[in-house]
N, C-alpha and C positions, 0 to 999 in steps of 0.2 A: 897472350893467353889470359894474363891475369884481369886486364881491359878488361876482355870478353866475357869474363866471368863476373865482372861487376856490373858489367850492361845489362846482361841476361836478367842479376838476380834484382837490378835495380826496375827493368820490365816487369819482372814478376809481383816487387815492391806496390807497381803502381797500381797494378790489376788488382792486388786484397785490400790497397787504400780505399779502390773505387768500392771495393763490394763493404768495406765496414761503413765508408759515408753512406751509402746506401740503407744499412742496417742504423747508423744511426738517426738518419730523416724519418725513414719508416718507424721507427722506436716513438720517434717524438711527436708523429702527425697520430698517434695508437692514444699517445697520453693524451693530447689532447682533447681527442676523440672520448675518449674513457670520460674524462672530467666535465665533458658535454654532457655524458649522459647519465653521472649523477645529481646535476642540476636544475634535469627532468622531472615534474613532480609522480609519473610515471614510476621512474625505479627509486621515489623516496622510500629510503630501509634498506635497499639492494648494494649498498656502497661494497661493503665486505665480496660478494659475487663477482659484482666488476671486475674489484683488483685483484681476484685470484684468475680472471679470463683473459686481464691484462699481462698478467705472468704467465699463463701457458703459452699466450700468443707469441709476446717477448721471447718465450724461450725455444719454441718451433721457430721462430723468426732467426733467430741467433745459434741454430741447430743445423739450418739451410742454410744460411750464409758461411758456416764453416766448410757445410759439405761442398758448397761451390767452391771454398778458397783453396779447398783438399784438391779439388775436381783441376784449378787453377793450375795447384803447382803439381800436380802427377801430367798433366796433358804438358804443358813447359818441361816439366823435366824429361818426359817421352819425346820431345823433338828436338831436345839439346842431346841427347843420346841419339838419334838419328841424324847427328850431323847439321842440325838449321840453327840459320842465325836469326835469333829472335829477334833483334830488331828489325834484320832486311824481313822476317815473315809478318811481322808485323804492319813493315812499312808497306810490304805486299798487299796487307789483306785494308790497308788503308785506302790503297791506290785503288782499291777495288771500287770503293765509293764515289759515286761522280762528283767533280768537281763543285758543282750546282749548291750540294748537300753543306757542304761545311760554310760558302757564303749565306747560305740559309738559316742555318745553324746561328752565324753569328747573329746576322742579323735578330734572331728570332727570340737569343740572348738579349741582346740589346733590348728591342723590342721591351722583353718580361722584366727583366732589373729595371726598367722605365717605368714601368707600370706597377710594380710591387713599391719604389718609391713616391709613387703619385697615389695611390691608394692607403702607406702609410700615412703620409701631410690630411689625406680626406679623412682618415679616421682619427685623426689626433683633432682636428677642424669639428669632426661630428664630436666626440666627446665633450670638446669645451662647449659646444652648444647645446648638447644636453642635459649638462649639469646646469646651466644657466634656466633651462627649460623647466629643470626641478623645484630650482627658486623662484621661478614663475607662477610655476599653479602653487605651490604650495601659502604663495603670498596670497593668493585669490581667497585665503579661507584663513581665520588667524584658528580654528580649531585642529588640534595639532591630533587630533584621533584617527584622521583618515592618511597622517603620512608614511606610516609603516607601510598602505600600499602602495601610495607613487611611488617611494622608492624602490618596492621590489619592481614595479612596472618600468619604472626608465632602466632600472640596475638591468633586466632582462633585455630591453630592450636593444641596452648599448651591447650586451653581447651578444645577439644575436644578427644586430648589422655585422658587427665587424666579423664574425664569422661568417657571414654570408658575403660579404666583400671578399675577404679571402681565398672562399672557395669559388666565387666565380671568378677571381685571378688565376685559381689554376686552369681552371675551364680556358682560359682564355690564354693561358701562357702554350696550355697543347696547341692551339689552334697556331701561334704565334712559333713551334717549334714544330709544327708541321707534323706532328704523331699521327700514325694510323686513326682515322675517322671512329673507327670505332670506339676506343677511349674516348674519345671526344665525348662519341655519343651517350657512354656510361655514365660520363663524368654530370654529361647535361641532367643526365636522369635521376642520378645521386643529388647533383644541385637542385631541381624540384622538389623532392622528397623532401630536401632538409628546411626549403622554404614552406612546404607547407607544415611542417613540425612546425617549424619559427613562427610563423603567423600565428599557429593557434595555438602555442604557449605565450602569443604576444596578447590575444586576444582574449584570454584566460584572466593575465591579469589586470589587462582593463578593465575587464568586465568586473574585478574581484572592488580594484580601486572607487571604479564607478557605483558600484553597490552599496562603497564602505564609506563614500560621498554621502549621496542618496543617501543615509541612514544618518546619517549624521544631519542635515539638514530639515528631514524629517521631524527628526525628536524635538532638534531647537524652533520649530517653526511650527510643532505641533501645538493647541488653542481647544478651550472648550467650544469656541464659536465656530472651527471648522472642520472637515472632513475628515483631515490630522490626528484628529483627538481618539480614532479608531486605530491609529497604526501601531502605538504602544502596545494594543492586543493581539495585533498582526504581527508582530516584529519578529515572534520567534518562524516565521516562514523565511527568515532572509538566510540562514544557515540552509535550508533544504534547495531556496534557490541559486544558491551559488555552486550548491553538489549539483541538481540537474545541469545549470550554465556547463560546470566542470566533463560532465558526460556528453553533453552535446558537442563542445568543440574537440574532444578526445575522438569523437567517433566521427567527428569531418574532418579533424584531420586525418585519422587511419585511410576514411572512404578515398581522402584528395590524395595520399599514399599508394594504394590500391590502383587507382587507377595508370597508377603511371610505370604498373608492371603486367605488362601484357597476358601473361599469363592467369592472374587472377583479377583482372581489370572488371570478370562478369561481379564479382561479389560484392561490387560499388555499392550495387543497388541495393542491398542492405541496407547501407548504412543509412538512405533516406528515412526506409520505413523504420528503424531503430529513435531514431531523432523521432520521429511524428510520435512513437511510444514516451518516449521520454516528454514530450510536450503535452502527451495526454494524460500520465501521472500528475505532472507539476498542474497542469489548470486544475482537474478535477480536486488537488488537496485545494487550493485555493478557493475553490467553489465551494468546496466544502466549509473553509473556516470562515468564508465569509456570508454563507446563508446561515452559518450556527452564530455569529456575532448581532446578525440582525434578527434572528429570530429573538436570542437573550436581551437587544437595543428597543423590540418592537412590544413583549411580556414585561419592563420591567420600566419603560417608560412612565407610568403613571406615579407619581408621587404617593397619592393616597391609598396606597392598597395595603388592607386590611392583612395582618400575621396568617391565617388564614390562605389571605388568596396568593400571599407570597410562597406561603408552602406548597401551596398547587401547584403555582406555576414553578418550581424548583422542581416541584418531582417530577413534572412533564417533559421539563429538555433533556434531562436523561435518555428519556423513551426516544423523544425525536432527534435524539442525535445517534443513537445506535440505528432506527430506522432510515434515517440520509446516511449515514454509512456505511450501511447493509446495501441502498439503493444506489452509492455512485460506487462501490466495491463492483457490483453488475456492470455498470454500466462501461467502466473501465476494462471490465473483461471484455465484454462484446465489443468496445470501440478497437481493439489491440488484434482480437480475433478479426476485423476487415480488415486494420490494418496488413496486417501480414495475409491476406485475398486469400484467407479462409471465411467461409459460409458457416455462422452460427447456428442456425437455424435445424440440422442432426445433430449438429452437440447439446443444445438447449432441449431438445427433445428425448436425445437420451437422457441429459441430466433431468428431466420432468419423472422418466421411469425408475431411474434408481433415485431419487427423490421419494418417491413415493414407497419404496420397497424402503428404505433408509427411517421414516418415518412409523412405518407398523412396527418397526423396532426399535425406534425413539422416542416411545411412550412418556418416557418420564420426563423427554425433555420439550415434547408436546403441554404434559402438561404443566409443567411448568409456566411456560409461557401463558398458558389459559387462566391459572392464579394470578398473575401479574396483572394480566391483564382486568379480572376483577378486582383484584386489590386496588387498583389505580381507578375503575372507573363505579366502585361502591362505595370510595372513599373510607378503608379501612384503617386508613395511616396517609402520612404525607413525610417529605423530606424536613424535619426538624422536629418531629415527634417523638418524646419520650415514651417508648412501649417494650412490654414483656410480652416476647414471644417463644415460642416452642410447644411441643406436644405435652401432655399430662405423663406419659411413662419416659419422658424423656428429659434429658437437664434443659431448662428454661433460660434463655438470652433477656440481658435487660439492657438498653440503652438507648442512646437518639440515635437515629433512622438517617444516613448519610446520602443513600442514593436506593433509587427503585428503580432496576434495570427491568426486562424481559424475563429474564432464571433465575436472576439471584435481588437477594435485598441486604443492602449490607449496613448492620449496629453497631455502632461505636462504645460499649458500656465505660461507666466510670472509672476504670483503670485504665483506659486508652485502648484496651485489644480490638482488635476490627475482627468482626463475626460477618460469617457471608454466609449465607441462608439458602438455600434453595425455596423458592415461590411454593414450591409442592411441598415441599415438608416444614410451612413456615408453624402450619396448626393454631392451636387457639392463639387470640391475643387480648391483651388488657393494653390498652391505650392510657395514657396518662394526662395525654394532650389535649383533652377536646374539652373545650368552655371554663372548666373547673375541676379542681383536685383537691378533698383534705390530705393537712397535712396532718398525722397522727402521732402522737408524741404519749407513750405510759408513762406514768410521774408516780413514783411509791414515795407514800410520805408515813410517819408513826400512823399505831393507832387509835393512840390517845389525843391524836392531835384536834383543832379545831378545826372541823370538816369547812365551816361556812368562812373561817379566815381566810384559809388555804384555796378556796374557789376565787373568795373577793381575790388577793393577789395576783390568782394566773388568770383573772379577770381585766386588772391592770395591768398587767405586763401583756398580753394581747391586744389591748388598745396603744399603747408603749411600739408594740411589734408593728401594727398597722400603721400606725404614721412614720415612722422608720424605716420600713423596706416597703415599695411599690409593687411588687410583686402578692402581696396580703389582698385579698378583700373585701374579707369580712374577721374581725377580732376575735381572739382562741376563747374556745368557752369548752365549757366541763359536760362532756357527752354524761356520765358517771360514774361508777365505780364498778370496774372489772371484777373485782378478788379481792378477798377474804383472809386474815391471816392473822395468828396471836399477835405479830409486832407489825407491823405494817398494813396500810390497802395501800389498793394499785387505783388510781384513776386516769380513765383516758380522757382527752385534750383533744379535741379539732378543730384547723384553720383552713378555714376554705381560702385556697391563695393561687394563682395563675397557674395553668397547664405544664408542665413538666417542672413547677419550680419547690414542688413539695420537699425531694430533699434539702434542699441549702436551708430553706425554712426549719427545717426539722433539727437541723443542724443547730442553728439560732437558738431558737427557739428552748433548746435544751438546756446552750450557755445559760441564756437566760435565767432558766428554773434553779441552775446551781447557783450562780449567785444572788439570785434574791433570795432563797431559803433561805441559804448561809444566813446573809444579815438577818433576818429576821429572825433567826436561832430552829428553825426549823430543821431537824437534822434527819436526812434521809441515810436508809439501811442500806448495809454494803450492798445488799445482793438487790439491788435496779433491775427491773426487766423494762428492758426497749423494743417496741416492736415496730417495724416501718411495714408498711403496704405500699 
């Protein structure tokens, strides 16, 4: 009796071994899994989510597997109270199985523990060739910038073999253990899936390495004498082409995904016309930086162009770069509207009428645009022009002129603040810039003093001034006498000296008059009036 009761409970023993191996395989093929897919750049940030979806699974997994062991020992213990011997019912439900089955079985054992040890030797075999592969290219190049990506690329690489050897060893151990076809076939379909993940995280980071190449070889081979000598300008496009790269092989892999689940296999076709979008962003910004690089190569070619015609051409690429902006902004719509075999042609029509309704209501930014457009072509101002602008009832802007857009004009005045103007409401201006500017400087001296000393001095110290700064060009002379006063007159001084350079002059100019008075004992009154124009 007591035998029987160790047989029984030593049966029961084996059945909850099988089911915790069971729980422990499946625990361990979950982590794995998990740790695959935080080294997706896909769920980069998402690690936290993972591991708590690896924990509910975990624990529904080891939730089941108690309720089967419960399930185990109530069904055993229901038939050892009915009188059966769980071995002979066991061995019963053994014999049930054809013969055929268990030399299959073995064999099919055999077979997969062959194969899982020939596949370890191949992957220990790929490894060290890999690594040798890394010291390869890396040697091809002694600039040591681009190996942060080979190595994410082999690093990826080798795990993504060996994960894909693995899982087509289970693919092949079912076959090998003779399971239901259809596992098989789930299995096959899982293994698709994950190779096409695999390729196009493989081809991600080629593409990433090859770019990080390329840019590297670029720079050091770039030359004034060749072609090269433009991509320094162009360089900041290698960050947006590695994002489009990054989008393109995301959405071939999803499409080569997609298709291999019958169900939604129609929505493949997406993914073509998404790529041709994404191919039509990337040219067109390209098109873009590089008609505006030779437009800026083709205005600024000439050596000898006069301050003048360099302001010109400064203010104009503003204009024509919002203009090719505006025009490949369109055209990008309308190429995306075929792409996806919509007819543009009622949508550009309605947008012609609410255009127009949009516009009797956009007066101001109509006219806007209509200042601008005279400002630039009556030559009221240019990009590097020192001018006061604003209305008469309103507070007045002073400073050089940075850009002339379409609606706005934006002044930099001498504390740094950036003033942006509306075209319309720019109102009167004084220009400062054009040909010539006094510099104006009141000088209060006694007025006892020798009026004809006091002129000779700021007579030589203007000549003094002119050979000294380049910007003078013509020597300060004594316009006359402003003002009248018991102790003091006022005399004003002007220096005709280059277009926007009156203040720094003025500035000068002033030291100046302090320290030659001084020596000369001439002693001006606290109360100085300065006035600048």
């Amino acid at each position: 009796m007591n035998q029987l009761i160790i047989v029984n409970t030593s049966i029961i023993l084996v059945e909850i071994l099988a089911i915790a191996i069971f729980f422990l395989i499946s625990r361990w093929l979950l982590t794995k899994f998990c740790h695959f897919l935080v080294q997706i750049p896909l769920f980069e940030g998402k690690t936290t989510k993972i591991r708590l979806i690896r924990r509910n699974v975990t624990a529904l997994l080891l939730l089941t597997c108690l309720v089967v062991s419960l399930g185990i020992i109530g069904v055993n213990s229901f038939l050892i109270y009915q009188g059966e011997n769980l071995k002979e019912y066991t061995i019963n439900l053994i014999d049930l199985i054809p013969s055929g089955f268990w030399l299959g079985l073995g064999v099919g054992i055999t077979q997969s523990l062959g194969l899982i040890i020939a596949a370890a030797f191949v992957i220990k075999l790929l490894n060290y060739w890999l690594k040798i592969g890394v010291k390869k290219v890396k040697s091809l190049d002694q600039n040591t910038a681009d190996d942060e990506s080979v190595d994410a690329f082999f690093t990826t690489l080798n795990r993504r073999i060996t994960l894909g050897v693995w899982l087509w060893i289970v693919v092949v151990c079912t076959q090998f253990l003779k399971l239901p076809s259809i596992v098989t076939e789930y299995l096959y379909i899982g293994l698709r899936i994950y190779l096409s993940i695999a390729i196009g995280l493989l081809i991600l980071k080629a593409v990433a390495a090859v770019v990080d190449i390329l840019d590297v070889l670029s720079v050091r081979y770039s030359s004034p004498d060749n072609l090269l000598r433009f991509y320094e300008r162009l360089r900041h496009l290698v960050p947006f082409l590695k994002r489009c790269l990054e989008f393109v092989v995301y959405v071939s892999t999803a499409t080569l995904v997609v298709q291999q689940v019958q169900l939604i296999a129609n929505l493949a076709n997406f993914g073509v016309k998404i790529i041709k979008i994404i191919a039509i962003i990337f040219i067109s910004r390209v098109v873009f930086e590089i008609i505006y690089l030779l437009l800026e190569e083709f205005l600024f070619t000439q050596q000898d162009l006069t301050d003048t015609q360099r302001s010109r051409r400064l203010t104009m690429i503003p204009l024509f770069r919002s203009l090719l902006q505006y025009l490949i902004y369109f055209g990008v719509a309308v190429s995306t509207l075929y792409t996806l075999e919509i007819n543009p042609t009622p949508i550009l029509a309605g947008a012609g009428i609410i255009g127009i309704a949009v516009g009797l209501g956009a007066q101001t930014l109509i006219n806007d645009i209509v200042c601008g457009f005279f400002i630039l072509f009556e030559n009221y101002y240019l990009v590097g022009d020192y001018i006061q602008a604003g209305k008469a009832e309103d507070k007045t802007v002073e400073g050089i002129v940075e850009a002339i857009e379409l609606r706005t004009t934006r002044i930099r005045n001498t504390n740094g603040q950036l003033h942006i103007i509306r075209n319309g409401d720019i109102g009167s201006i004084t220009n400062y810039s054009k040909q010539y500017i006094f510099a104006t400087v009141d000088v209060s001296v006694p007025a006892n003093c020798n009026l004809s000393s006091v002129c000779q001095v700021i007579e030589e110290i203007g000549k003094k001034l002119k050979i000294d700064q380049l910007d003078v060009l013509e020597s300060t002379f004594v316009e006359g006498v402003e003002s009248l006063s018991e102790s003091h007159l006022l005399l004003r001084t002007l220096t005709k000296v280059k277009p926007g350079k009156h203040l720094h002059i003025q500035r000068v100019l002033r030291q100046l008059y302090i320290d030659n008075f001084q020596d000369l004992g001439i002693l001006l009154p606290p109360n100085i009036t300065k006035v600048e124009d």
